[in-house]
N, C-alpha and C positions, 0 to 999 in steps of 0.2 A: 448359736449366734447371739452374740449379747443384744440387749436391747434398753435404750438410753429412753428411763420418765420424762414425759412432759414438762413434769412441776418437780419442784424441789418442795425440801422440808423444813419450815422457820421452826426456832427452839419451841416454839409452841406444840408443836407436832401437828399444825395445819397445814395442809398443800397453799402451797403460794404461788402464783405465774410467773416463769422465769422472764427478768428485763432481757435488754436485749446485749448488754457485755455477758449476761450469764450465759443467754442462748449460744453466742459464742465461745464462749469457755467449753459448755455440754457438748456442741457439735465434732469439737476438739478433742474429746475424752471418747466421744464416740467412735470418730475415726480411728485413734489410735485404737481404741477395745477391738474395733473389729478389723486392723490389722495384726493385731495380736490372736485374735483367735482366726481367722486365716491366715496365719502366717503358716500353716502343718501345711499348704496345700494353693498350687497356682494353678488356674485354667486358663485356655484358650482356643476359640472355635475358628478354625479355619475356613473360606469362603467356601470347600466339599463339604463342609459340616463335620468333618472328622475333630472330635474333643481330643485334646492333648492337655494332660491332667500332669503335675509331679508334685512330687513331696520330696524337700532337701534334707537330708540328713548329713550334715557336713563332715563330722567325726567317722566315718566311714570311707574305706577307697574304691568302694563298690556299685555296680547301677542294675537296679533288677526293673526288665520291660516288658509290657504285655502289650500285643493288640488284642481287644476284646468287639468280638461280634455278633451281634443281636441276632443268632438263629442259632437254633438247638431241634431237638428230637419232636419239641412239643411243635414247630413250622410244619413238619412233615405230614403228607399224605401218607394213608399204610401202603400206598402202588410205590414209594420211594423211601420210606423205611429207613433208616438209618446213611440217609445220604450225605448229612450235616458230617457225622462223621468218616464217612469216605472221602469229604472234601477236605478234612482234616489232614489225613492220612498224605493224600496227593500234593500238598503244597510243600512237602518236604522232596518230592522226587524230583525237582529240577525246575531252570527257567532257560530263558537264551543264554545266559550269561553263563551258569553253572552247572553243573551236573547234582545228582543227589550227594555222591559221594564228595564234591567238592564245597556244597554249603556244611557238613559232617566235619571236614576237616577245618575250614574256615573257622567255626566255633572252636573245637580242638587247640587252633594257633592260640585263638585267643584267650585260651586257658577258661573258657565259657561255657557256659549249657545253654541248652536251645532244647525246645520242647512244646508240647501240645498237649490239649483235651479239648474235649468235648461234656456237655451236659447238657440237660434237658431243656434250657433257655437262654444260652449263647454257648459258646467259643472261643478257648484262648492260647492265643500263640506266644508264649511267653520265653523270654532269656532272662541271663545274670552275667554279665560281666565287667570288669574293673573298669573304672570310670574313665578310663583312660581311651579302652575299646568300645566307648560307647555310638559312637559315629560310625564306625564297621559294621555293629549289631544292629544300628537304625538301618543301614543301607542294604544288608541280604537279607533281614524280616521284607523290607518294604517289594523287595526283588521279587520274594515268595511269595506275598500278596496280590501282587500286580503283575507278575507276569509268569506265572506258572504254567507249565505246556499241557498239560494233560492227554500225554500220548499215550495210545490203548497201549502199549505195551508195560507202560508204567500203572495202567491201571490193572489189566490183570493180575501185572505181580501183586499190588496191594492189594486188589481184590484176592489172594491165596492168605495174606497175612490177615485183614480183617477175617475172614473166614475159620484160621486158625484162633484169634482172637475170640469170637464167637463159641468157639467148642472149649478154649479156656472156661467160659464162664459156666459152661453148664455142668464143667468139671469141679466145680465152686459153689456146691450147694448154697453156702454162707452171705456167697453176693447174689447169687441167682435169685436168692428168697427175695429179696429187695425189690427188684425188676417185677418179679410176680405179684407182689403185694401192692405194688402202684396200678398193674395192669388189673388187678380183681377192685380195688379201689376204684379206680377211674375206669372201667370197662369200653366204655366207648368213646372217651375222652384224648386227645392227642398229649394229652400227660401220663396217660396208659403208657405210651408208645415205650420199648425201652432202648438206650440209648446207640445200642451198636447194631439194631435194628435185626433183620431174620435171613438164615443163610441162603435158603430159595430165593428174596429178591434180593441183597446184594451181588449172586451168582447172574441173574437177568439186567442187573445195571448197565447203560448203555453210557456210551461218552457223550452222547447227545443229554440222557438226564442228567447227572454230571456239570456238565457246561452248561446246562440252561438254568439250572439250580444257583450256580454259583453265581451269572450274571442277573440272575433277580433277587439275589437277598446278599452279597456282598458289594457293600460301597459305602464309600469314607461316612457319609452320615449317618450309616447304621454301625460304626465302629466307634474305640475308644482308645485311645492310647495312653496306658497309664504308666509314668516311669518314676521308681523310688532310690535316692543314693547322692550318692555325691552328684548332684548334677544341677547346671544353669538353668532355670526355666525359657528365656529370652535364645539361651546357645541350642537346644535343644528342638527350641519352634522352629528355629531356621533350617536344623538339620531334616525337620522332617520336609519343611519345603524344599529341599532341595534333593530328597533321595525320595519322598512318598508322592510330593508334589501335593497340590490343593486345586486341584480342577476335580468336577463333578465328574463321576464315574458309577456305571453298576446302576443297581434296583433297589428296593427296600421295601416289601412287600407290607399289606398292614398285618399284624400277627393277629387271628381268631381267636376271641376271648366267649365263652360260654361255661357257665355254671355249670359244674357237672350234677348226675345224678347220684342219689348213692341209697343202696338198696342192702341190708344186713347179706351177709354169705359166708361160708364158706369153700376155699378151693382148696382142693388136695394133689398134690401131684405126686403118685407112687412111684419111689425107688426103692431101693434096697440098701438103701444105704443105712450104714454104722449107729449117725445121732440123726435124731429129726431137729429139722430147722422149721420152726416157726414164727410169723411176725403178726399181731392183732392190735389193730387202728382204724382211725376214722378221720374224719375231715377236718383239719387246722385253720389256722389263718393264713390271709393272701402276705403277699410280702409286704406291703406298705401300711399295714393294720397297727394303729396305735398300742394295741395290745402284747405287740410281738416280742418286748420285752419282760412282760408279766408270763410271753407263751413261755421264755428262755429258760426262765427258775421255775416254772411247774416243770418241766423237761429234766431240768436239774435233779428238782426234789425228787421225782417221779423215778428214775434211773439212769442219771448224768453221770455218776460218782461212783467212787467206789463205800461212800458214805450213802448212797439213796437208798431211799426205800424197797425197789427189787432186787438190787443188789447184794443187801442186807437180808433179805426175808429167804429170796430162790438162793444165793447161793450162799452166803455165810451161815445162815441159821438151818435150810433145810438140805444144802448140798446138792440141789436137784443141776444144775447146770454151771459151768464154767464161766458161760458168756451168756449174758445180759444185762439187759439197756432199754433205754428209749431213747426217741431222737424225733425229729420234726424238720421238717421241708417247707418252703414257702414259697410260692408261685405267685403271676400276677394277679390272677382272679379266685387263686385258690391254696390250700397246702394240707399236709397230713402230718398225724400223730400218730406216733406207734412202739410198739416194743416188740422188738427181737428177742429170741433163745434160742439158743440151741442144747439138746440135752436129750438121755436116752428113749426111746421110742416109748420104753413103759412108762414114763415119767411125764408125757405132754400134757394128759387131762390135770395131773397135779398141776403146772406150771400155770396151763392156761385160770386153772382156777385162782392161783395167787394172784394172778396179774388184775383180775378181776376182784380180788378181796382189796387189793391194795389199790385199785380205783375208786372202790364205793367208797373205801373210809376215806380219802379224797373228797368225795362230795359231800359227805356228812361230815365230817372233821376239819377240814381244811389241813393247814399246817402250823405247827409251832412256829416259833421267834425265834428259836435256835436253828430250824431249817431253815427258814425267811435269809437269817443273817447268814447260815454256812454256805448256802446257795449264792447268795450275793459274792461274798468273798470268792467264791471258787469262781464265777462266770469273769470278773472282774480281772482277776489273778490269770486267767484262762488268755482275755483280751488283750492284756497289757506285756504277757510274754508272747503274742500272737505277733505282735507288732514290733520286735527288739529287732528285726532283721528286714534287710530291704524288699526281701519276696514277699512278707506277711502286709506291708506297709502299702505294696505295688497294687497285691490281690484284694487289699481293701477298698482302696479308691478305683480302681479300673470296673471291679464289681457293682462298687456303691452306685457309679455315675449311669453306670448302663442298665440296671435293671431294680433301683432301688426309688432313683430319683432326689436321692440328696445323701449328703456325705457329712457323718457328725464327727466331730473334733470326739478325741480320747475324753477329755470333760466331759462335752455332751453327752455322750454314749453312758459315761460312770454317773452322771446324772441321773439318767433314765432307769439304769440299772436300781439305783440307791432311790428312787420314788416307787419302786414296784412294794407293792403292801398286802398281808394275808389276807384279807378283804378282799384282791382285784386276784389273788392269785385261785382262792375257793370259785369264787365267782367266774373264772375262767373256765376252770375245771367245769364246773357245771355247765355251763354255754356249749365246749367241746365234747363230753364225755357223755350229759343228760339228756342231752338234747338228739347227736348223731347218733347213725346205729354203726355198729362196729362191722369191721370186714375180719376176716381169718386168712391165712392163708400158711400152709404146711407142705412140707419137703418132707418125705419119708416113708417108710413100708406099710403104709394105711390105704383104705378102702374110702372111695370117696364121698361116701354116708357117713365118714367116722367121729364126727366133731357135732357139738351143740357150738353155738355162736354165744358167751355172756351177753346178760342184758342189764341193764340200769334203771 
């Protein structure tokens, strides 16, 4: 958001007091700057509190829409486990109006996709279709939203499919690691939790928790509606007044925010599988942390690219694995850093050891100005093809408003990116890396004594 000086500047190069035709000239530069730098993006809060966010993108014949809603996996009790996403699952089976197989075809007509997830601190139920159908697409989201039946018969069947869901992933050493890695990270933490929760309690889900679930943490003022594309902001309000309505409905519980603990470990979980998957991390930064784009180019430098540092070292120079990376998460009160690999069983002690050579020289080194910059270009370059299409545009604002707390213009964001400096990036490293103790966590035919933990 721009922001209009005080004072103006005499050829002197003194600050002077602006008269009062100036003040009004400034006040006039200001508004237009900051209708120009909102112009990417119109809000409006309905008297449910439900946000209704877009972004016009005129040159396009397309409308991509999200409802996004404030509960995920970290809300949950472990006695309900993965309920966020059962309520997911159910909002597609049907309402008074439609059958499941009738909202399927209804998208289909409209030559549309309709779809969902779930993640660890909201919900979104998201479509795309031509700006034309965008009135049809507000009106059977809003339908599934508000009036979804949740009859046990519908729930069983989805309870068979989350369940097969469930044994996909464990079939999946690659994502499974993930889930573990958070659970040995956060151990007693509701950020432990992982996302499609465990097959014993969704087998014991009742329609009772279910329903009581959804009517205390679903309602317009813990939702977001964000839609990007050829679309009226002002045409768009009315439509949801009139197919979502704006009267208060539902719960919105407060979300439980605690500092986790974090204790060095390792977990090993033996299988017998082919390659070991491994991921070793520690504690990041919360999602609103001024830092978070100084976290994005250490992320970068670290194993973003196929230029970064492990990338280079594990697999171009020593061939020890195929895949590896880091990567980083960012929660409200908290988040994690880590790297993944996967790579043969005889091969993990090498692996883990590089990842830890190429951390310390991290703290002791920092980085060059040729990573500084290639980093930069790449996150930049990353963001601005992120955004070329209406879904990228949709997921940015619907996400920003719900769980970031402010929405930066493409400027501001390349901004912030282009002020990250090797100074704040060493000095992060060391905050993150010198200061946390690291967690392990391993997939594969090992004994669960098998691993020393790196230290710093």
């Amino acid at each position: 958001m721009g922001r209009a000086d005080p004072a103006t500047t005499g050829r002197a190069g003194r600050a002077t007091t602006a008269g009062k035709p100036e003040r009004k000239r400034m006040a006039k530069e200001k508004a237009a700057a900051a209708t120009a730098t909102d112009a990417f993006m119109r809000r409006t809060v309905l008297p449910s509190g439900l946000r209704i966010l877009t972004e016009h993108m005129p040159r396009i014949r397309s409308a991509s829409l999200g409802f996004w809603v404030g509960v995920g996996s970290r809300d949950e009790s472990q006695e309900v486990s993965g309920i966020s996403h059962f309520l997911e699952h159910l909002l597609f089976k049907g309402t008074a109006r439609r059958s499941a197989r009738e909202i399927a075809e209804a998208f289909d007509s409209l030559g549309g996709e309709l779809n969902a997830f779930s993640a660890k601190e909201y919900t979104c139920y998201y479509a795309k279709v031509l700006d034309d159908y965008l009135e049809p697409a507000i009106e059977i989201m809003s339908d599934m939203i508000r009036n979804s039946l949740f009859r046990p018969a519908d729930i069983d069947a989805e309870r068979k499919v989350i369940l097969e869901e469930i044994s996909m992933l464990e079939d999946s050493p690659d994502d499974l690691i993930h889930d573990l890695f958070a659970s040995t990270l956060w151990e007693a933490h509701p950020l432990g939790q992982g996302v499609l929760g465990h097959a014993n309690i969704i087998k014991a889900m009742s329609q009772e928790d279910l329903t009581g679930y959804f009517s205390s943490h679903y309602s317009p003022a813990n939702m977001v509606l964000a839609v990007a594309g050829n679309v009226d902001h002002e045409k768009l309000v009315e439509l949801v007044r009139k197919h979502f309505g704006e009267e208060e409905w539902g719960g919105k519980q407060d979300r439980h925010q605690v500092l986790p603990e974090l204790h060095p470990q390792a977990a090993v979980y033996k299988r017998a599988t082919e390659q070991a998957h491994l991921v070793i991390g520690t504690l990041g930064l919360p999602r609103r942390h001024p830092d978070r784009f100084v976290l994005a180019v250490l992320d970068n430098i670290l194993g973003g690219g196929m230029s970064s540092r492990l990338f280079q070292k594990i697999r171009e120079e020593k061939a020890l694995a195929y895949s590896v990376f880091s990567y980083h998460s960012m929660f409200i009160e908290t988040g994690l850093m880590a790297v993944y690999a996967g790579t043969s069983p005889e091969n993990v002690d090498d692996v883990i050891s590089l990842v830890g050579e190429e951390i310390k020289h991290l703290l002791t080194s920092g980085i060059t100005a040729e990573e500084l910059a290639r980093s930069k270009g790449h996150i930049k370059g990353n963001l601005v093809l992120g955004l070329e299409d209406s879904s990228g545009r949709m997921t940015r604002i619907g996400k920003s408003e719900l769980v970031q707390g402010e929405i930066l213009s493409l400027d501001e964001l390349i901004e912030r990116i282009d002020a990250v400096s090797r100074a704040k990036v060493k000095e992060l490293a060391a905050e993150i890396f010198g200061k946390n103790p690291l967690v392990l966590t391993v997939i594969g035919p090992f004994d669960k004594e098998s691993f020393q933990i790196p230290m710093f």
